[in-house]
C-alpha positions in Angstrom: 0.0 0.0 0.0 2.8 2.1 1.1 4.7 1.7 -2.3 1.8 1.8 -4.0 1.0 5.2 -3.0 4.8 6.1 -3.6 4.5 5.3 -6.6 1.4 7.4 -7.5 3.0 10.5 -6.0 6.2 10.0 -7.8 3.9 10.0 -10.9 2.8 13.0 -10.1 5.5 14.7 -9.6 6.9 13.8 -13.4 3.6 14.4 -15.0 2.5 17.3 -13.1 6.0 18.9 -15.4 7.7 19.8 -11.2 10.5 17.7 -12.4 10.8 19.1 -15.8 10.3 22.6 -14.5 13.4 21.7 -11.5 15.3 20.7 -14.2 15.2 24.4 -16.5 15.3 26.1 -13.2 18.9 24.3 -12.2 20.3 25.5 -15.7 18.7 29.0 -14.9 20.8 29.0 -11.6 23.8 27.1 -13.1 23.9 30.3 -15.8 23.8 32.6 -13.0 26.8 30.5 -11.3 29.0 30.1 -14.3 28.3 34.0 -15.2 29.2 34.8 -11.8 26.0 36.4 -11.2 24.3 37.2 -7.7 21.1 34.1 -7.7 17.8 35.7 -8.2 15.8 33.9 -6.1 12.8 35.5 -8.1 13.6 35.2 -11.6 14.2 31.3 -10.7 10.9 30.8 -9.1 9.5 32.8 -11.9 11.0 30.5 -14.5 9.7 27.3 -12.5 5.9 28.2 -12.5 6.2 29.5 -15.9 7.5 26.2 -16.9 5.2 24.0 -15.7 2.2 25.6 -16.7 3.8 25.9 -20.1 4.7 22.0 -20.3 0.8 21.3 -18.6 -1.0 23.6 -21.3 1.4 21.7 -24.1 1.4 17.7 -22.9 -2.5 18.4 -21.9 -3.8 20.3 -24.2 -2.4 19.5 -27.9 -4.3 20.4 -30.6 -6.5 16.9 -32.5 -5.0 18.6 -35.8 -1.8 17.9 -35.8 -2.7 14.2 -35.4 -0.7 13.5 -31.8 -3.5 13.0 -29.4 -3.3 15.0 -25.8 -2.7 13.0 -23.2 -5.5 12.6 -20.4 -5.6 15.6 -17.8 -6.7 14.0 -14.4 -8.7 16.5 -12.0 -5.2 16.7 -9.6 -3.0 18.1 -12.0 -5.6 20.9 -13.3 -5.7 22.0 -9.8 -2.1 22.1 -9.2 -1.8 23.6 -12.4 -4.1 26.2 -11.7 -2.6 26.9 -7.8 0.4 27.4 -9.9 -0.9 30.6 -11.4 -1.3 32.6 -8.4 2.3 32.3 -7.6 3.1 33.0 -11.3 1.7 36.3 -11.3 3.4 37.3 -8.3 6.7 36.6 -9.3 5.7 37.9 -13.1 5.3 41.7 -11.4 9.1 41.0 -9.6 10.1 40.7 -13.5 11.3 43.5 -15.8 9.3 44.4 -18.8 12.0 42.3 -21.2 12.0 39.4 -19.3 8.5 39.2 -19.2 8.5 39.7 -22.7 10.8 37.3 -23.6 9.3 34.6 -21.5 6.1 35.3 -22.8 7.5 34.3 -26.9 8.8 31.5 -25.3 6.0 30.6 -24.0 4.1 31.4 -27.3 6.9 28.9 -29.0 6.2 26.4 -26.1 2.6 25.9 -26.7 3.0 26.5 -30.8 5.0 22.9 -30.1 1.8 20.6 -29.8 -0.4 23.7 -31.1 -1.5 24.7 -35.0 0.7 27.8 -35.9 -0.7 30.5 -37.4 -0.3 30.2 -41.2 0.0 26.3 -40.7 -2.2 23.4 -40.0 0.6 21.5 -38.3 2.7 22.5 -35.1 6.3 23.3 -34.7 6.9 19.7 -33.5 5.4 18.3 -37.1 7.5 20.8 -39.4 10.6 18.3 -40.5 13.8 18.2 -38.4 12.5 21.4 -36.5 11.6 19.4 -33.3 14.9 19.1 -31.5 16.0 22.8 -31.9 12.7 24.3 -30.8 13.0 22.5 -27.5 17.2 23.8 -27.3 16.5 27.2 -28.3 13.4 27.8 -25.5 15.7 26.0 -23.1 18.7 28.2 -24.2 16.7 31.7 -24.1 14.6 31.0 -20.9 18.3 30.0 -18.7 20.6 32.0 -20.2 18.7 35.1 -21.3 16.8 36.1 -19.3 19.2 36.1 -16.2 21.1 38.8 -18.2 18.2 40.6 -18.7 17.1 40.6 -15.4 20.1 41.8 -13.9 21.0 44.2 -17.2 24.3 42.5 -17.9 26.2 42.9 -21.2 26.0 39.8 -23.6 29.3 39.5 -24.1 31.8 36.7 -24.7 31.2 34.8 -21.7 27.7 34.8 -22.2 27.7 33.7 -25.8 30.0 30.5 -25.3 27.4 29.8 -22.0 24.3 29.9 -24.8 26.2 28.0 -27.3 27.1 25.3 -24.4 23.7 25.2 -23.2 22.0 24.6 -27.1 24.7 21.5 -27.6 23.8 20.4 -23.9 19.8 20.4 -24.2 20.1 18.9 -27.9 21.8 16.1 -26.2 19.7 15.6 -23.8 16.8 15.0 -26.0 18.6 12.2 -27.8 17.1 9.7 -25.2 13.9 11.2 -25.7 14.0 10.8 -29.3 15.7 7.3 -29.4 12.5 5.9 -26.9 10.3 7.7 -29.5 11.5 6.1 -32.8 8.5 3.8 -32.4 6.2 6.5 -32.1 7.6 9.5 -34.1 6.8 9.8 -38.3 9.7 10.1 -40.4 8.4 13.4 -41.4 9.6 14.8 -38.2 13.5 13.3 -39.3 14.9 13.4 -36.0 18.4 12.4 -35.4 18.0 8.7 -34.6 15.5 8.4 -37.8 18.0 10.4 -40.0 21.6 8.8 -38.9 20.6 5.6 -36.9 20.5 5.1 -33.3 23.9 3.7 -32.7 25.4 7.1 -34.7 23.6 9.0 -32.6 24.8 7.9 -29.4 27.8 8.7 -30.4 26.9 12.1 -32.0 25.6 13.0 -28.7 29.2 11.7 -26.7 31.2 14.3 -29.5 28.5 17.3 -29.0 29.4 16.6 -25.6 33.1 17.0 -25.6 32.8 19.9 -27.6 30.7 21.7 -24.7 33.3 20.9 -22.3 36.6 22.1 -24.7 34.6 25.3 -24.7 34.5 25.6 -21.2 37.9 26.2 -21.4 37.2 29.4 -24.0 35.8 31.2 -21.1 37.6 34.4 -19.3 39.0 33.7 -16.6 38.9 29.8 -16.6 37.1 28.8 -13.3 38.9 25.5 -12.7 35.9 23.7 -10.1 33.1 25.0 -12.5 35.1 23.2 -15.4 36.2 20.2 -13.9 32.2 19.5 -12.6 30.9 20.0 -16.2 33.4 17.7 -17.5 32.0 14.7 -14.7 28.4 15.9 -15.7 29.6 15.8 -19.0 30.7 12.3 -18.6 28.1 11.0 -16.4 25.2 12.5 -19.8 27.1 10.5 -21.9 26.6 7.7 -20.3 23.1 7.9 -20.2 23.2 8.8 -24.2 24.8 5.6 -24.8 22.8 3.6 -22.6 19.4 5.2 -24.5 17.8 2.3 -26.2 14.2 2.0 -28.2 12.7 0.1 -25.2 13.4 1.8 -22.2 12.7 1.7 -18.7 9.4 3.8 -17.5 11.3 6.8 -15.8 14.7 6.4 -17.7 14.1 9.5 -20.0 11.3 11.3 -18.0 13.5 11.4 -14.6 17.2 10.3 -14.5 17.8 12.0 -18.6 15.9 15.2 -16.9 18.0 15.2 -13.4 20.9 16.0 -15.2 20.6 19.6 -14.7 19.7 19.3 -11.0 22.3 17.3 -10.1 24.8 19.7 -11.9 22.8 22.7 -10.1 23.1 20.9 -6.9 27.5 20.4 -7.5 27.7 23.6 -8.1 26.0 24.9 -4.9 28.2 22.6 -3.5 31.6 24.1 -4.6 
């Protein structure tokens, strides 16, 4: 009974998107480490309710058209979902007008992923080969944006290499997703796995993640603990990309793929 009801919570907590929405705050926070910036408590609380309504409206939601059906909403998460509102708006007035701004395209982009787009009948996640940067570049503006807007910093050097890192990083963490979706997934959307095979892309995924590490080393000044945790992290993903397979286990993608950031985040604060 006891495990049962474990079980069910822990079920919760991936489908109600907290796990999803821990996992884009920790890169929020591990920007604001690596960039040396003071933590925002309220931009990363901000960040967390915004994503998991987004992710709830776009896994709930999804529009019969583009032929992926939504899946079911049970009566617990549309509560939580809509408790998570009231401390959304609270922490949207903390924002500046940019960062509201550009969270709210993001948003727009988030839901235009299972939704029709304007001059289209299919969503972003139907147009060919689109899938897979969509998700990198919301992920990539949302934690390394908009802590540089909120505290009116400079874009500069440091801050492009961190994007760049972060788009590699993300894309490689959806391999997983996309290998345990080959079964599922048209060849219209030509994901990686479909386009180069599953073996290739394992691999693909091991070499996009060295490169994010050598560019670690790019940064002014080098900060030697940051650089040698991204390299375990580094090391630790790519085991996980090579361990992806077709038939995976129920939470292999959906938690330990999507704790990845957290347990970075969680290094970090360590150090």
């Amino acid at each position: 009974m006891v495990r049962q009801s474990a079980k069910q919570l822990f079920d919760f907590y991936l489908n109600s998107s907290i796990h999803v929405a821990l996992a884009v705050t920790a890169f929020t926070a591990i920007t604001m480490f690596n960039l040396r910036m003071e933590i925002d408590y309220n931009l990363l609380f901000f960040v967390f309710f915004s994503t998991i309504i987004g992710y709830n409206i776009t896994k709930y939601s999804g529009s019969h058209e583009s032929g992926e059906e939504p899946q079911p909403l049970s009566k617990s998460i549309l509560i939580f979902s809509l408790i998570c509102l009231l401390p959304l708006f609270y922490f949207m007035y903390t924002q500046s007008w940019a960062v509201i701004i550009v969270s709210g395209l993001m948003g727009l982009m988030t839901v235009s992923y299972s939704w029709p787009v304007l001059w289209r009948r299919s969503n972003l996640r139907d147009i060919t080969s689109l899938k897979i940067f969509v998700i990198a570049f919301v992920w990539s503006t949302v934690t390394v944006v908009l802590p540089l807007l909120a505290k009116h910093a400079a874009f500069g050097i440091n801050a492009l290499i961190e994007y760049g890192q972060r788009f590699v990083f993300v894309l490689v963490l959806t391999l997983p997703f996309d290998i345990r979706d080959v079964r599922f997934d048209t060849y219209q959307l030509a994901t990686i796995p479909q386009i180069i095979g599953i073996k290739r892309s394992r691999v693909f995924g091991v070499f996009l993640l060295c490169l994010v590490a050598a560019f670690e080393f790019s940064k002014t000044p080098i900060l030697i603990d940051q650089a040698l945790i991204l390299i375990g992290v580094s090391i630790f993903t790519g085991f996980l990309v090579m361990q992806s397979v077709v038939q995976q286990t129920q939470y292999y993608a959906s938690f330990w793929v999507e704790s990845v950031p957290i347990i970075w985040c969680a290094l970090l604060f360590l150090i």
